[in-house]
C-alpha positions as CSV (number, residue, x, y, z in Angstrom):
1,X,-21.0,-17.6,-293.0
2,X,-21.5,-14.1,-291.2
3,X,-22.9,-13.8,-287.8
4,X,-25.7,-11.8,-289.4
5,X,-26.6,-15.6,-292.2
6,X,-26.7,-17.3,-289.1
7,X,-28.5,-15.0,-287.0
8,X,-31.1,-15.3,-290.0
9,X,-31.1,-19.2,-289.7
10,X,-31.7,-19.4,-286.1
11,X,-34.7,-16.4,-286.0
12,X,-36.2,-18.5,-289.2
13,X,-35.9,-21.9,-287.1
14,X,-37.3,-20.5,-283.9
15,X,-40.3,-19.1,-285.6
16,X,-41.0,-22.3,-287.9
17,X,-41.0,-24.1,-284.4
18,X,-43.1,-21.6,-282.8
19,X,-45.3,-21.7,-285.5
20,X,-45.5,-25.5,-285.2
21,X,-46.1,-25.5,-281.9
22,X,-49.2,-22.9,-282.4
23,X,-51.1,-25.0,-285.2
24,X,-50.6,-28.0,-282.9
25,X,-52.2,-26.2,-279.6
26,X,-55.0,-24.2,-282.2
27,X,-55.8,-27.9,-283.5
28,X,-56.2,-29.6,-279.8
29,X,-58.2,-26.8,-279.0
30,X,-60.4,-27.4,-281.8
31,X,-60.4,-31.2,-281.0
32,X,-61.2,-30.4,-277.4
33,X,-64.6,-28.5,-278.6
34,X,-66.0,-30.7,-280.8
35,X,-65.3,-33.9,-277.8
36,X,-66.8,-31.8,-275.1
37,X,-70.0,-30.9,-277.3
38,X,-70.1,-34.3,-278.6
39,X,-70.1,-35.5,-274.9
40,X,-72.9,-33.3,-273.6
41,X,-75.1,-34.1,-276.3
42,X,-74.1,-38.1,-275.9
43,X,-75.4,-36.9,-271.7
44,X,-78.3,-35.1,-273.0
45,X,-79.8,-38.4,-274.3
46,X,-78.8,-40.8,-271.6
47,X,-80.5,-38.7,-269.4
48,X,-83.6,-38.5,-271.4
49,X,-83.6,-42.2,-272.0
50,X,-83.1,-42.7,-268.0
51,X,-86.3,-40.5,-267.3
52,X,-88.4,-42.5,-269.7
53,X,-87.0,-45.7,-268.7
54,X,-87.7,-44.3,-264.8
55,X,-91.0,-43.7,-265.5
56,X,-91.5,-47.1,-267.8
57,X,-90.9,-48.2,-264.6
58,X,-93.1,-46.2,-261.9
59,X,-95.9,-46.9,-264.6
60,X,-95.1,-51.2,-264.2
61,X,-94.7,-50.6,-260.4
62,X,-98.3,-49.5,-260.1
């Protein structure tokens, strides 16, 4: 095996790793998006429901 074969190998395993490691951080990103947007829209109605049931309440009160 020449230095040149296994310079080949080693430049073809660094980029199949880096190229690994790239999908796996594009696809946490991804992840990370749809959570956080799933989570404000989860805050958006538990604040909504708050405010009616705070004003269910002030109604009652009176």
């Amino acid at each position: 095996m020449t230095i040149t074969a296994f310079q080949a190998i080693i430049l073809t395993a660094l980029l199949v790793a880096w190229l690994c490691i790239s999908i796996g951080f594009f696809v946490s990103m991804i992840q990370n998006i749809i959570t956080d947007h799933r989570r404000e829209k989860r805050d958006q109605e538990r604040e909504a429901r708050d405010l009616e049931y705070h004003q269910k309440r002030m109604k009652d009160y009176n």
